[in-house]
C-alpha distance (Angstrom), angle and dihedral (degrees) to the residues before:
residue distance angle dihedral
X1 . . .
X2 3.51 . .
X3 4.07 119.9 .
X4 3.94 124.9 -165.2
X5 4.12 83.6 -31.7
X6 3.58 98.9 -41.1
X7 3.84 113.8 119.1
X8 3.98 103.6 -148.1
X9 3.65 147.8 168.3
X10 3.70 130.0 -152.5
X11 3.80 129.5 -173.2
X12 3.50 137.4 171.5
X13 3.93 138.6 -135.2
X14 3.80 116.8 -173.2
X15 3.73 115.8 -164.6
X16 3.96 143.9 151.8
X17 4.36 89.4 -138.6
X18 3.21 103.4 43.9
X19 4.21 88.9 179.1
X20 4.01 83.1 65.5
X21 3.81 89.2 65.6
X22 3.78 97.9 36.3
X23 3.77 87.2 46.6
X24 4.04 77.2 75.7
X25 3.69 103.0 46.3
X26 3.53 93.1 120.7
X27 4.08 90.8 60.8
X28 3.30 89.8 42.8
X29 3.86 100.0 58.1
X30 3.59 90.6 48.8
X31 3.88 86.3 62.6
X32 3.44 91.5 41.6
X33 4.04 88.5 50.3
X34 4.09 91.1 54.2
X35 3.45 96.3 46.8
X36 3.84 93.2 51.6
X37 3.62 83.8 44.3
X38 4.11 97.8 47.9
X39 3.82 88.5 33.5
X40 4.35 101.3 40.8
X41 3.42 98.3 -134.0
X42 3.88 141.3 168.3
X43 3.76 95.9 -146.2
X44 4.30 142.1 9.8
X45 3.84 109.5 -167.3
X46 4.04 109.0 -175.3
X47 4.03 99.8 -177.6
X48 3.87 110.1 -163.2
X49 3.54 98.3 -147.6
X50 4.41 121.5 -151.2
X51 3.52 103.2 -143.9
X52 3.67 99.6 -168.0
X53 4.03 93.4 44.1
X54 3.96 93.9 44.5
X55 4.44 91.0 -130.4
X56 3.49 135.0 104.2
X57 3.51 138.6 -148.1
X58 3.81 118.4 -141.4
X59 3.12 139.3 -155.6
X60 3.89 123.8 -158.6
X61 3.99 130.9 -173.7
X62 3.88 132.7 159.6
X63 4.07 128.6 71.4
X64 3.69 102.1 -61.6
X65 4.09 102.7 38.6
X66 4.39 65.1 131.5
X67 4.04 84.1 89.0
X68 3.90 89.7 41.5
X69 3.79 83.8 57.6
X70 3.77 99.2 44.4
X71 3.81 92.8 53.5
X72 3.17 99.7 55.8
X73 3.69 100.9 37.4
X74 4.17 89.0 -115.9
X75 3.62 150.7 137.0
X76 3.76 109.0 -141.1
X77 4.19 113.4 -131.5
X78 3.53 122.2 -157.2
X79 4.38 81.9 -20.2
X80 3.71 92.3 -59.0
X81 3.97 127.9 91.3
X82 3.96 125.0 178.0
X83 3.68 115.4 -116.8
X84 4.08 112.1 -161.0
X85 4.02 108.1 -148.3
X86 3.78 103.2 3.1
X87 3.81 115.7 121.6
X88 3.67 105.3 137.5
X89 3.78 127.2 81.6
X90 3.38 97.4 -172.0
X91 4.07 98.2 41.2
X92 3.84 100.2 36.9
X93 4.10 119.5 0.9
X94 4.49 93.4 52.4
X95 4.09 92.3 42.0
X96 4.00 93.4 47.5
X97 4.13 92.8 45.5
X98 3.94 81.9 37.5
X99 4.09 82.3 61.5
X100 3.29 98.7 34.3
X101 3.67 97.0 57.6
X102 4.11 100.6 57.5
């Protein structure tokens, strides 16, 4: 998808533990890393969403995670950032990168 210039990817893990997922960040970046590769984009955002808390955890690679940052008023750590109350792609991660990216 591309947003105000910004070519991006956003996918979605649901999960009770999110340490069980995390616990394979590694693995995950290196899909993340191909796909930016196959796909040339600016930004991947994987957001392992807690379904019984109502956050996510997200993790952010690619040249402007700066946007990823800005959106969600964050500093990314080790790629990753905790965001308290955001569950929805559609509803709250796409219109905050949406902003972020004017």
């Amino acid at each position: 998808m591309i947003v105000t210039g910004l070519k991006i990817e956003i996918s979605q893990i649901n999960a009770v533990d999110l340490n069980n997922i995390l616990d394979r960040q590694f693995e995950i970046e290196e899909s993340m890393e191909k796909i930016i590769s196959s796909k040339d984009l600016d930004v991947s955002l994987v957001a392992v969403t807690d379904i019984i808390n109502c956050n996510s955890e997200i993790i952010a690679l690619g040249n402007r995670t700066d946007v990823i940052e800005k959106a969600f008023n964050v500093k990314l750590k080790n790629n990753r950032s905790f965001l308290k109350g955001i569950v929805s792609r559609k509803k709250q991660i796409l219109p905050n990168i949406m902003e972020a990216s004017k």
